[in-house]
C-alpha positions in Angstrom: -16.5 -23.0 -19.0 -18.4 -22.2 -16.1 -21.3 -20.3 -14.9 -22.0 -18.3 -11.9 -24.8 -16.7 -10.6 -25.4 -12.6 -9.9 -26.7 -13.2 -7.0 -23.6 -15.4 -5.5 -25.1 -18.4 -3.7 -26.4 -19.9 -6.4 -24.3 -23.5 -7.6 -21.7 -23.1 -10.1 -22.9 -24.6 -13.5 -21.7 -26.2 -17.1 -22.9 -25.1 -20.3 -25.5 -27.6 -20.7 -27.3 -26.9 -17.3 -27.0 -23.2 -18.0 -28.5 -24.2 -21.3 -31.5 -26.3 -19.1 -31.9 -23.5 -16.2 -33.8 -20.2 -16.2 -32.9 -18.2 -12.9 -30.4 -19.4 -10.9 -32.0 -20.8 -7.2 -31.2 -17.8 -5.7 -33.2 -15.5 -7.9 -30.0 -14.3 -9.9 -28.9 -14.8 -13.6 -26.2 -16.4 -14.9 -22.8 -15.2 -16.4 -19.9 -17.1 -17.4 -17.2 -17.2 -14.6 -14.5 -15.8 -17.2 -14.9 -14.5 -20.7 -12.6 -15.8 -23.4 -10.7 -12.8 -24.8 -9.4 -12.2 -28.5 -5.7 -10.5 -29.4 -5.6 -8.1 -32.2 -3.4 -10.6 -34.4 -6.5 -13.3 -33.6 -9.6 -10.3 -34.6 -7.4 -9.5 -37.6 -7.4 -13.3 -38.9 -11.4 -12.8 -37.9 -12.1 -10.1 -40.2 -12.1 -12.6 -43.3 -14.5 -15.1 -41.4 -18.2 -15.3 -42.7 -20.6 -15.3 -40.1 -21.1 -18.5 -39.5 -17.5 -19.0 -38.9 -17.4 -16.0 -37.2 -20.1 -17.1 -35.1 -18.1 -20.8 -34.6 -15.0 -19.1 -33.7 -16.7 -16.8 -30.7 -19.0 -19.2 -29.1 -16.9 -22.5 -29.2 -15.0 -21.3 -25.6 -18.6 -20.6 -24.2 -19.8 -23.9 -25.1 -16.7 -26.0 -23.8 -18.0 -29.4 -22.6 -21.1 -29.3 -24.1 -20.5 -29.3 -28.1 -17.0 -29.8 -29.7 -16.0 -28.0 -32.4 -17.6 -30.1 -34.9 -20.8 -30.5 -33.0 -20.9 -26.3 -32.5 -20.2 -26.1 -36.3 -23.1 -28.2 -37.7 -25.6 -26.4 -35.4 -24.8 -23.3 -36.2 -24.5 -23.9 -40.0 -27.9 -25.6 -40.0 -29.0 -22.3 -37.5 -28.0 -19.9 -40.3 -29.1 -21.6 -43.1 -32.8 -20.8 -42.9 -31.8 -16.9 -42.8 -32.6 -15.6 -46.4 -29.6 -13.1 -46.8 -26.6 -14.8 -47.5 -24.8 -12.2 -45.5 -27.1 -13.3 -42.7 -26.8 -9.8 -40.8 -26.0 -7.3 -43.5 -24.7 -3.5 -42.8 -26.3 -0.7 -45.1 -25.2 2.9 -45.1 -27.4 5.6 -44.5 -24.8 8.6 -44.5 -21.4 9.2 -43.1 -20.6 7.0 -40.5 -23.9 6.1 -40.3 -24.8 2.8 -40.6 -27.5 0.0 -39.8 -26.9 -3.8 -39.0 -30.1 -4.9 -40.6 -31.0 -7.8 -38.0 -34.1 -9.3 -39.6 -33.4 -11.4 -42.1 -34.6 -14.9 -40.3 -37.4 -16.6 -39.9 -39.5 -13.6 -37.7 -37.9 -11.2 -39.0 -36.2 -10.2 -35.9 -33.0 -10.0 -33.9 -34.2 -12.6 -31.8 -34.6 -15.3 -34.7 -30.1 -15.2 -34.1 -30.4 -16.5 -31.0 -33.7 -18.8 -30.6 -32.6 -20.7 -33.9 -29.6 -21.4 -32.4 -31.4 -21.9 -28.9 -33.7 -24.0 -30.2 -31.2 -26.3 -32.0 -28.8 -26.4 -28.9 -31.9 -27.9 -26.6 -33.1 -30.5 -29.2 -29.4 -31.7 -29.0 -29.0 -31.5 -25.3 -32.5 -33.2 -24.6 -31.9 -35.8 -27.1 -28.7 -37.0 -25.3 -30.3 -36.7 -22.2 -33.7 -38.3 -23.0 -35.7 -35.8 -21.0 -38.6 -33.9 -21.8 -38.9 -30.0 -21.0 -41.4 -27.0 -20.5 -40.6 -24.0 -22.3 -42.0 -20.8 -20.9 -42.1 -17.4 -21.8 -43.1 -14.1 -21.8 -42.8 -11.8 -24.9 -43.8 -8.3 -25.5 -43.6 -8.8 -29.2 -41.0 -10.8 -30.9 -39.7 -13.1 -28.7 -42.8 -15.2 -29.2 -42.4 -16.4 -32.7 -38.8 -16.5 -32.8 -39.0 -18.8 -29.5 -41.9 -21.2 -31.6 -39.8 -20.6 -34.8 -36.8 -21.9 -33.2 -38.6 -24.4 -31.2 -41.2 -25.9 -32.6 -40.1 -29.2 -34.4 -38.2 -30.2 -31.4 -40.2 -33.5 -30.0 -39.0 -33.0 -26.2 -40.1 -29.8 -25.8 -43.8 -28.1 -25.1 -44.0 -24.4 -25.2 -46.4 -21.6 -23.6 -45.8 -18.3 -24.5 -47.5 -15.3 -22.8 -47.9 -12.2 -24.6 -50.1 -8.6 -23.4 -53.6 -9.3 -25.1 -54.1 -7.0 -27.8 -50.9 -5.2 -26.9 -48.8 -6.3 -29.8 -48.8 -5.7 -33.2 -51.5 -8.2 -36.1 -48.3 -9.2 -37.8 -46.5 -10.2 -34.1 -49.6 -11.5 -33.0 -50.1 -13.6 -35.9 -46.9 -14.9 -36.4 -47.3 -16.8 -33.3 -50.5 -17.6 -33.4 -50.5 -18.6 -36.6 -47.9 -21.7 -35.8 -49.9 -24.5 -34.7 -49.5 -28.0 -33.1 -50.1 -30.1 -29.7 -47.0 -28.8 -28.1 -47.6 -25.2 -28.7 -49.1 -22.7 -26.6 -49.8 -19.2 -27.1 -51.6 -17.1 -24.0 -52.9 -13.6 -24.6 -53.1 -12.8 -20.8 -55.4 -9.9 -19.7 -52.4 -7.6 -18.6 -49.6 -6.0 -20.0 -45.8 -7.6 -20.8 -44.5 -6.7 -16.7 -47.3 -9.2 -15.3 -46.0 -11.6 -17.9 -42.6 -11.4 -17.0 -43.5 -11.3 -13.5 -45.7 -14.4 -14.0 -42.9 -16.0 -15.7 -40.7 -15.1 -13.0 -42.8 -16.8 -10.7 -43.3 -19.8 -12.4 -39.7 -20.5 -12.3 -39.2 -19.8 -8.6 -41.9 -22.5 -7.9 -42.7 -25.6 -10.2 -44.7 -27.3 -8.5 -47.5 -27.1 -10.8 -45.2 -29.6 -13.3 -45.6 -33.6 -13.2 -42.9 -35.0 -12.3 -40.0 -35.1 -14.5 -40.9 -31.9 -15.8 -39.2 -28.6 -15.3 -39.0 -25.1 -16.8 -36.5 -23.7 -19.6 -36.1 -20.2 -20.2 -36.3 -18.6 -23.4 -36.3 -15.1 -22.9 -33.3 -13.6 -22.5 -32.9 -14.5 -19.4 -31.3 -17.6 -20.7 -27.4 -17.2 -21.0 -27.6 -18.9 -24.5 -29.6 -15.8 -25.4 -26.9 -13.1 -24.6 -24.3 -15.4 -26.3 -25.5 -16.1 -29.7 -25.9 -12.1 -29.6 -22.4 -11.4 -29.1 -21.7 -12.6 -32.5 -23.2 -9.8 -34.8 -21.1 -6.9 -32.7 -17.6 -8.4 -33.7 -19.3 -9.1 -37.0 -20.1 -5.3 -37.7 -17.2 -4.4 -35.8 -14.8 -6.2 -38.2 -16.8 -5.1 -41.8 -16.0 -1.2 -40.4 -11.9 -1.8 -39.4 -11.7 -3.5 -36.0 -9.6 -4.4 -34.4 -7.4 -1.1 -35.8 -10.7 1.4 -35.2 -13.7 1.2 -32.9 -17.1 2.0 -33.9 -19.8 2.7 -31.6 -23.2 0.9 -31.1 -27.2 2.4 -31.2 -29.0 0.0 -29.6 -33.1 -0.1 -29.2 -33.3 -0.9 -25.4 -35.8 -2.4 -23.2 -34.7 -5.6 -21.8 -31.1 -4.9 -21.7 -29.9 -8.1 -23.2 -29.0 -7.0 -26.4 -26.7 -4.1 -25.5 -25.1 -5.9 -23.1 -24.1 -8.6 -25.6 -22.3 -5.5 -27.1 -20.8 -4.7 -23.4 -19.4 -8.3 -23.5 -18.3 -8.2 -27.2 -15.6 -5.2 -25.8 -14.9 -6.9 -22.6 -13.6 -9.9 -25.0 -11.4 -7.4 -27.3 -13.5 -5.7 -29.6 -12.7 -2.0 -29.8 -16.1 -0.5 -28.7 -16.1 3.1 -28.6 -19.6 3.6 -26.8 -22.9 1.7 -26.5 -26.1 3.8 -27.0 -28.8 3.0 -24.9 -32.0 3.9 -27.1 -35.4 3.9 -25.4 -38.9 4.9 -26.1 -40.7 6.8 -24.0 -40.7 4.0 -21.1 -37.3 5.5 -20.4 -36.1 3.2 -16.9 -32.6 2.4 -18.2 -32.1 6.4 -19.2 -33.1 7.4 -16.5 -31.2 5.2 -14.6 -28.3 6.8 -16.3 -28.9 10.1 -15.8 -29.7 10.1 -11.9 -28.7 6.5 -10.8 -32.0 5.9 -10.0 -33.5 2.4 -10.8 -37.5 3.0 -10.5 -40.4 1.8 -11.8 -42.3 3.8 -13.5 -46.7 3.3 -15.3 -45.9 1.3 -18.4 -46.9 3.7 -21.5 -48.1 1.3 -24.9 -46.1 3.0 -27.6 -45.4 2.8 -31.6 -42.5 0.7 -30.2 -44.4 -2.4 -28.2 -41.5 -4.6 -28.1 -39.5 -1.5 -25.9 -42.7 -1.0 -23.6 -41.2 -2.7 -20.7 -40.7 -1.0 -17.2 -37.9 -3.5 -15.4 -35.1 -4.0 -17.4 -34.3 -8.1 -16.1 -30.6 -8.2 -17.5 -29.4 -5.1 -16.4 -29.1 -7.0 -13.6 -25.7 -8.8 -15.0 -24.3 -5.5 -16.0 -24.8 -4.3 -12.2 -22.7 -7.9 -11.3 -19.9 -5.9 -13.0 -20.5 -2.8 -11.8 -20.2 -3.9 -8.7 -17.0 -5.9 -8.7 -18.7 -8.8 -9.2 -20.3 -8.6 -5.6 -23.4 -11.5 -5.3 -24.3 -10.1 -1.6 -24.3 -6.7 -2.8 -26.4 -7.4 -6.2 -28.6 -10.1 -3.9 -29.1 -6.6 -1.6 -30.1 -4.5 -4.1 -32.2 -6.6 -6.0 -33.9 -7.6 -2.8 -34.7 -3.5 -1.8 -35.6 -3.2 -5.8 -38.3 -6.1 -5.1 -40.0 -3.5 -2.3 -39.3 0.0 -4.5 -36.8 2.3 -6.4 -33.2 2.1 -5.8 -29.9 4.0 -6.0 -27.1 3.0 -7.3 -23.6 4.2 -6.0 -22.0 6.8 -7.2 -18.8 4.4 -8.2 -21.0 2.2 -9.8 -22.5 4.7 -12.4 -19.2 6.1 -13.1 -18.2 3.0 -14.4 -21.2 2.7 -16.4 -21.4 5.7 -18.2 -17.5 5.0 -19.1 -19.1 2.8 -21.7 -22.7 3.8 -21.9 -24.9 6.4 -23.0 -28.4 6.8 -23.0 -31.3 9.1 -25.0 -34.9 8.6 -24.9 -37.4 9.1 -28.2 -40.9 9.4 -28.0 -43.6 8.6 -30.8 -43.4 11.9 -32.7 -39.5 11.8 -33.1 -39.9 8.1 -34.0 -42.4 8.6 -36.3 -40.5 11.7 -37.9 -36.9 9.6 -38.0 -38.5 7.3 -39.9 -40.3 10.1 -42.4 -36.8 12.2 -42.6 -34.6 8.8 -43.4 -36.9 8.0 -45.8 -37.0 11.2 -47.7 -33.2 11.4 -47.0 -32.1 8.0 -48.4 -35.2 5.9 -49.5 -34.5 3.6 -46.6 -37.4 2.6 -44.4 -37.1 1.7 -40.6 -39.3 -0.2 -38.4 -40.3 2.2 -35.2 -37.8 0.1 -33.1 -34.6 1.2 -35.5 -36.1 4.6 -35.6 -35.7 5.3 -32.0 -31.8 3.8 -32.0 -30.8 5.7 -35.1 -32.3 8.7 -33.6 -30.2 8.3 -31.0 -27.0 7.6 -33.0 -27.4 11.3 -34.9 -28.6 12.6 -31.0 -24.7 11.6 -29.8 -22.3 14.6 -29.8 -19.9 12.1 -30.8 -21.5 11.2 -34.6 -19.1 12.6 -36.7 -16.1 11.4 -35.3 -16.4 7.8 -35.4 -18.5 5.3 -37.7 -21.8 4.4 -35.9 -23.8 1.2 -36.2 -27.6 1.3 -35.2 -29.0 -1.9 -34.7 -31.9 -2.5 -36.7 -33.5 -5.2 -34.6 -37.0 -5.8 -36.9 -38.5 -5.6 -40.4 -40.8 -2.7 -41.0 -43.4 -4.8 -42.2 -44.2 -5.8 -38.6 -45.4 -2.8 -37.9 -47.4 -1.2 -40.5 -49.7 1.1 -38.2 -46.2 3.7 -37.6 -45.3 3.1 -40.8 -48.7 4.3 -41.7 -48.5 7.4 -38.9 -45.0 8.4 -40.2 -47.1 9.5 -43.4 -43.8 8.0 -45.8 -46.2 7.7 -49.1 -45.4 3.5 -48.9 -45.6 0.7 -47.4 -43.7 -2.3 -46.2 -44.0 -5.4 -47.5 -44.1 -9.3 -45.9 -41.4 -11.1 -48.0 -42.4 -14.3 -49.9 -42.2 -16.6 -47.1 -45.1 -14.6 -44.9 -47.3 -13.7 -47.8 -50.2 -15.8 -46.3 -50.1 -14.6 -43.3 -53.3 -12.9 -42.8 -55.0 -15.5 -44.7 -53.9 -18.6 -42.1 -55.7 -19.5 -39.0 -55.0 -18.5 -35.4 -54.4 -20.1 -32.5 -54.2 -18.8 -29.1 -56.4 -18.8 -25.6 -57.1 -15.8 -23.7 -56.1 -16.2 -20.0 -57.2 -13.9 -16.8 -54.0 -12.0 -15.5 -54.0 -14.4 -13.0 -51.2 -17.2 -12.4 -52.9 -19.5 -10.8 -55.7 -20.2 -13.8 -51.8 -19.9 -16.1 -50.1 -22.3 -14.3 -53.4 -24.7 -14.5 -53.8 -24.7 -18.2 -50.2 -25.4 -18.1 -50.5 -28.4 -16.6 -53.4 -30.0 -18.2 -51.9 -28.9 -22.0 -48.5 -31.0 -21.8 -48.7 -32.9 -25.1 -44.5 -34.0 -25.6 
């Protein structure tokens, strides 16, 4: 398979450099130049398929070139091995066609642990055969960064640096990275908030000249097509447990950088019946907004309940506008151009075709804090803030009754005890087993100016791989 860029001019890529490259040289994002596509005889022989096989039988045609079949097997069996349900992404129902995909059972106890184990596994392999060394940076607003040093961190090519808003995430966040120690690990609390992270990041990759020689930058955010891929898997996985390919369920997903729903996007353009994706936000409400007027703008990033939504530029919504736009590099280059100098407006045939598939509702603290109150009374079931703003916005659809609903319950509760505290449930969540100690280990992270210059420096004088 091969990879093109959003942007158009960019050069047509394998796997493995997709794997090895963050934005594409002409400031776009990658997507595959095709997507494989399933019949309903071939999601019907699916439906038996743990996830693992599951996950095998979706991403070989992605890989193509890279890994063969047995290669692709081994990684991802050793991937979902360290995930402590045996059902690795469980569903558990909360009333009539209500459901959640609980999305936390690896390492971080978040949705991202699906794709940076397997990210993390694919780049040892790659690097090995290659014999190169790489830099891994990052920025998070929460999760990403210990599911990126989870995923990474025994990998002997790599160094990571991962940038996260100082004091702008949660103590359990915070100290699951932090906590993770070693010469090739970096964590950098930057005096700023997650845009001027991203931002930094973004610049970082546009110029590396602050790496030696023989070093260059690998994405780990979701930026990185490996990212969107591995996430594909657990939509056909739900889809099949509630009667796909014979009856389409629809899809709550807690929203800020848009890569996660759009995995779901691509899990329907590749045959899964997908009745309607959800676009759940806090109150730093760009991508509902966007589908209300057609207005992409900026707006004063707000710190919420829900850190790891508090993000004001949505970066992969840019690959759903590729689509939107017939797949039009000039005419996404254009608009991302005029996007890099204020708001924009997208056409009027453009947001017709998204709101075919999407919808969009926006939850602010008090309703997040009273979702996860009410569900608990209701059922005994507790959600983190993130899952309480997408199954808020499941039950907000006019459609709930009529078809079963799958909220995507992206992180463990414990991770955020201070809503769980607000939301005034009478309990608390607890770390499982394997994070008991966490407040008892050491930290280790260095406080940087939000300035990229004194980043890029430390950068450079930390490479220990």
């Amino acid at each position: 398979m091969r990879y093109i860029s959003t942007r158009g001019t960019a050069p047509t890529l394998s796997f493995e450099e997709v794997l090895l490259t963050g934005l594409a040289s002409d400031g776009g994002l990658y997507v595959p130049e095709s997507l494989p596509s399933f019949s309903v005889s071939e999601l019907e022989e699916m439906a038996s398929l743990d996830y693992p096989s599951l996950a095998h039988r979706i991403l070989l045609p992605f890989v193509e070139g890279a890994f063969n079949s047995e290669e692709l097997q081994s990684i991802i069996d050793e991937t979902y091995a360290v995930f402590r349900h045996s059902a690795v992404a469980p569903l558990v129902q909360l009333d009539h066609n209500q459901w959640v995909l609980e999305l936390f059972h690896g390492p971080t106890l978040a949705f991202k642990d699906f794709a940076l184990q397997l990210l993390g596994r694919l780049l040892d392999s790659v690097l090995k055969r290659r014999g190169e060394k790489v830099v891994i940076m990052g920025a998070t607003s929460g999760d990403t960064g210990s599911a990126a040093i989870a995923g990474c961190q025994r990998c002997d090519n790599i160094d990571i640096f991962i940038l996260h808003p100082h004091q702008r995430v949660s103590e359990v966040q915070r100290r699951q990275m932090t906590t993770l120690s070693g010469p090739t690990i970096h964590n950098l609390a930057l005096q700023g908030n997650f845009d001027d992270c991203q931002a930094m990041v973004k610049a970082s990759f546009r110029d590396q000249s602050f790496l030696p020689d023989g070093r260059s930058l690998v994405a780990v955010n979701s930026i990185n097509w490996a990212r969107i891929m591995a996430q594909i898997v657990y939509y056909f996985y739900a889809g099949l447990a509630l009667g796909a390919p014979h009856r389409a369920a629809a899809y709550s997903v807690p929203t800020g950088n848009f890569g996660d729903i759009f995995a779901g996007y691509l899990a329907s353009k590749m045959g899964l019946p997908v009745a309607q994706l959800m676009i759940a936000t806090n109150r730093n409400d760009v991508l509902h907004r966007l589908l209300s007027s057609g207005d992409y703008a900026r707006q004063t990033l707000e710190h919420t309940l829900s850190p790891s939504m508090d993000i004001s530029v949505s970066s992969n919504f840019e690959r759903l506008m590729f689509d939107l736009y017939d797949r039009d590099g000039g005419a996404i280059a254009g608009l991302m151009a005029a996007f890099d100098d204020g708001d924009i407006a997208l056409s009027e045939g453009a947001m017709a075709n998204a709101r075919k598939m999407f919808a969009s509702h926006r939850v602010d603290d008090a309703e997040t804090l009273a979702c996860i109150s009410e569900v608990w009374d209701k059922t005994g079931y507790l959600l983190d803030p993130h899952s309480a703003i997408g199954y808020a916005a499941a039950l907000s659809s006019k459609q709930k009754s009529e078809l079963p609903w799958v909220t995507l319950a992206t992180a463990h509760p414990a991770k955020f005890p201070d809503a769980i505290g607000q939301a005034e449930v009478g309990t608390s969540a607890h770390l499982p087993p394997h994070l008991a100690d966490l407040f008892e280990l050491d930290e280790h992270f260095d406080v940087l100016p939000n300035d990229i210059a004194a980043v890029q420096r430390f950068m450079s004088e930390h490479l220990g791989a």
